[in-house]
N, C-alpha and C positions, 0 to 999 in steps of 0.2 A: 311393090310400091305401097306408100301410105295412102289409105284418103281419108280425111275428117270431115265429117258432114256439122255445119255450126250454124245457130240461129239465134236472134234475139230474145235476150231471156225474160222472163215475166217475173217483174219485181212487186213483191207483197210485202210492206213492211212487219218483220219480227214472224216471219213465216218461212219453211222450205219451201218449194213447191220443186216436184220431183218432172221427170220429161221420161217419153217413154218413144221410142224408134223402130219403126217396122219397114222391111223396102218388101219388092215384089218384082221377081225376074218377068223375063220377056215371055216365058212360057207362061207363069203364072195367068199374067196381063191377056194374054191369047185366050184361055183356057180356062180359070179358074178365076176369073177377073174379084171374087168376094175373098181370097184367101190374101194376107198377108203375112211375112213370116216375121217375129221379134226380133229385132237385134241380139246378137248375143251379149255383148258389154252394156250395151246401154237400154235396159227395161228392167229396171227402169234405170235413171242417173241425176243426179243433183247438179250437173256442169250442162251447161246450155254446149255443149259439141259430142262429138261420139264419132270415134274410131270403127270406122266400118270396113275395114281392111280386110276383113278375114266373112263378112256376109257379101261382098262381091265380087267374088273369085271370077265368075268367070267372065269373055270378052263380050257382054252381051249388054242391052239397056235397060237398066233398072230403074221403076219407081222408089222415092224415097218418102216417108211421112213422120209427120213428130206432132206430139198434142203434150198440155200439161196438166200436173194433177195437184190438185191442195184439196188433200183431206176428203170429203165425198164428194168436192167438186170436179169437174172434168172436162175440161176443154172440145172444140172439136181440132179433129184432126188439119194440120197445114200440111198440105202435099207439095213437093217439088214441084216447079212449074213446066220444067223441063225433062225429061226421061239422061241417066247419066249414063255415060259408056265411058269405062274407062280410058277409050284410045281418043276422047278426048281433054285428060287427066293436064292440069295445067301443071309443070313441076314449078318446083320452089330450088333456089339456090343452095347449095350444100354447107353447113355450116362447118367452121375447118380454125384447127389451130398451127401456126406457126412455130417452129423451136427452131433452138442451135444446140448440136452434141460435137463440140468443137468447131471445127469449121465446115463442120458439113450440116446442108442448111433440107429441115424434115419438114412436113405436110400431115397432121393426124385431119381426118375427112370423118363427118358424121356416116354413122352406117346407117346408112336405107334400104337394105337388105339384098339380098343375091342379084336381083335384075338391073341393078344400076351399074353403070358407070361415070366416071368422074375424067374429066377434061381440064387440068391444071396448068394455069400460064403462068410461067415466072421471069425475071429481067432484075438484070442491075439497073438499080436509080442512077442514071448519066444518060445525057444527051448523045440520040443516036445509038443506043441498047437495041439487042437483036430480044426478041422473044420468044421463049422456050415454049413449048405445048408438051405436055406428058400426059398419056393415058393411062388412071389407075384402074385398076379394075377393084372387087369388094374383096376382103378378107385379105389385102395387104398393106398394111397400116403398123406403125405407122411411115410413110415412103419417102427414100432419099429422093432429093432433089441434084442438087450441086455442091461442089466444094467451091467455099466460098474466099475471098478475103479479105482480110486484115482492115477494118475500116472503113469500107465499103458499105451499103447498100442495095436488098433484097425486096424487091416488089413481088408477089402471089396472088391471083384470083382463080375462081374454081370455077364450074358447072356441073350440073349432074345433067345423063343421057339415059335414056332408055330404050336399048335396039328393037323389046319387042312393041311400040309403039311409033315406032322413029322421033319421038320427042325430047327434048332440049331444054333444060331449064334457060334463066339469064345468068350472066357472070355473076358470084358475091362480088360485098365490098372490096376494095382490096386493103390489104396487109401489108406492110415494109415494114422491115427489121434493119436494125444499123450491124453489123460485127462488130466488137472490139476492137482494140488495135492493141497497143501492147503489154494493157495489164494481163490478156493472158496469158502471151508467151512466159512473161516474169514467172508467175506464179505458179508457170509447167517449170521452171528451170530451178525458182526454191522448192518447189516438191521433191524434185528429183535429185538437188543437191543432201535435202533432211535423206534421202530414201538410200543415198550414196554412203553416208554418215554411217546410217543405223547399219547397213552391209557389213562394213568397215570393222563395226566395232564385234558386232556378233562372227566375223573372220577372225578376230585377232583372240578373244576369247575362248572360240573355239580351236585354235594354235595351244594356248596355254591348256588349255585342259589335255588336249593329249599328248605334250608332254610328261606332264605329270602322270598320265597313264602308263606311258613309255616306261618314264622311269621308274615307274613303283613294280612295273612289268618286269622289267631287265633288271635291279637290282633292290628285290625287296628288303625290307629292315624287320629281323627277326627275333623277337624278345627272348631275353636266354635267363631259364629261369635262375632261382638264387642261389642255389648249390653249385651251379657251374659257375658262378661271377666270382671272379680273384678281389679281395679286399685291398690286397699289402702287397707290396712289389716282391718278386720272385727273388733278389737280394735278401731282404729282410728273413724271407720262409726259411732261406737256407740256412742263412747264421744263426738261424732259432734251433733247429735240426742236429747241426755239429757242438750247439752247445750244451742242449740235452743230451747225447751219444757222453761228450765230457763228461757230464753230470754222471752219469751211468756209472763209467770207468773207475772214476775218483771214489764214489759210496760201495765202491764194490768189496766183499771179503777177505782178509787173506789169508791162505795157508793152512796159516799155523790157527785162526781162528774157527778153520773149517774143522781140524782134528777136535779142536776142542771141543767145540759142538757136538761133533758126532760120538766122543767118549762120554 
């Protein structure tokens, strides 16, 4: 549980003036009635409140006191008028946000640490609506309620509880939300048609690519260098061939020119 202890502040014009807070357990008070201890957070503080959450742990009744300071001035001390015990700790209503994550209708609840719990009523706005109560407990946030719909009308208010004290805050304000109606289903149906689309097209893409894998797999294309590449059609090679061999024949010696030569 939180407690803030808060008092009327002492206004100086063009001045700080600081506050300084000391409480005093129930032993103390018995026993030691001259000793006070300081506040941890606040001695001193510049805000006329002070978080003393963590100086009255335990379930017992404490004095509380606070004086002000300006410069070597120094107040005297204002004491509580009354000794505090937590188990009479007044709660405060829980502060809470409302969403929608499609049609399911959430609850974020302020966190006020381990000991609490929260008591959430909710209803459709229409006459003759049953009322829902759900118990959250802490560190589950943030919490479905209902699925909601289409158009409709969601009323929410909270409480906070505290078992080890048995106390009850009062309900917040409440909350209603409307749900849409059918701009959303639309604009789930063209999300989903664009998201069909783009499927579509990175399918058919991915078809073309490995065909062409395929084929360059199954029947690659193999550059053949230039000594092997035929210029002139195999006709033409040949009648070049038998016309040279002619050539040969016709230039060649005869006989009688061979004696001659050799004598």
């Amino acid at each position: 549980m939180k407690h803030v202890l808060t008092w009327s502040p002492v206004t100086v014009p063009e001045e700080i003036v600081h506050y300084s807070v000391e409480y005093q357990g129930e032993y103390e008070s018995l026993y030691t009635s001259h000793i006070w201890i300081p506040s941890i957070w606040c001695s001193p503080t510049q805000r006329p409140e002070c978080d003393i959450t963590e100086d009255i742990t335990a379930t017992v009744s404490y004095s509380l006191r606070v004086r002000a300071t300006l410069g070597s001035l120094t107040s005297a001390w204002s004491t509580l008028k009354h000794r505090f015990n937590q188990n009479s700790t007044i709660l405060t209503p829980p502060g809470m946000e409302i969403t929608m994550d499609g049609f399911h209708l959430l609850i974020k609840l302020e966190d006020l640490g381990p000991h609490f719990e929260f008591f959430v009523s909710y209803w459709r706005r229409e006459p003759g609506a049953k009322e829902h109560i759900k118990v959250v407990r802490p560190g589950v946030l943030p919490v479905y309620l209902e699925t909601v719909e289409p158009g409709a009308a969601y009323c929410v208010k909270a409480r906070t509880f505290v078992k080890a004290i048995g106390r009850h805050s009062a309900f917040s304000p409440t909350e209603c939300v409307k749900v849409q109606g059918e701009a959303l289903p639309l604009a789930l149906a063209l999300f989903a048609f664009v998201g069909f689309m783009l499927i579509l097209v990175v399918a058919l893409l991915s078809v073309w690519k490995m065909g062409r894998l395929l084929r360059h797999s199954c029947c690659p294309v193999v550059m053949l260098p230039d000594t092997l590449k035929i210029t002139n059609s195999p006709q033409k090679l040949i009648s070049c061939k038998k016309e040279e061999v002619e050539a040969c024949v016709t230039s060649g010696l005869s006989s009688e020119e061979l004696l001659k030569a050799w004598i």
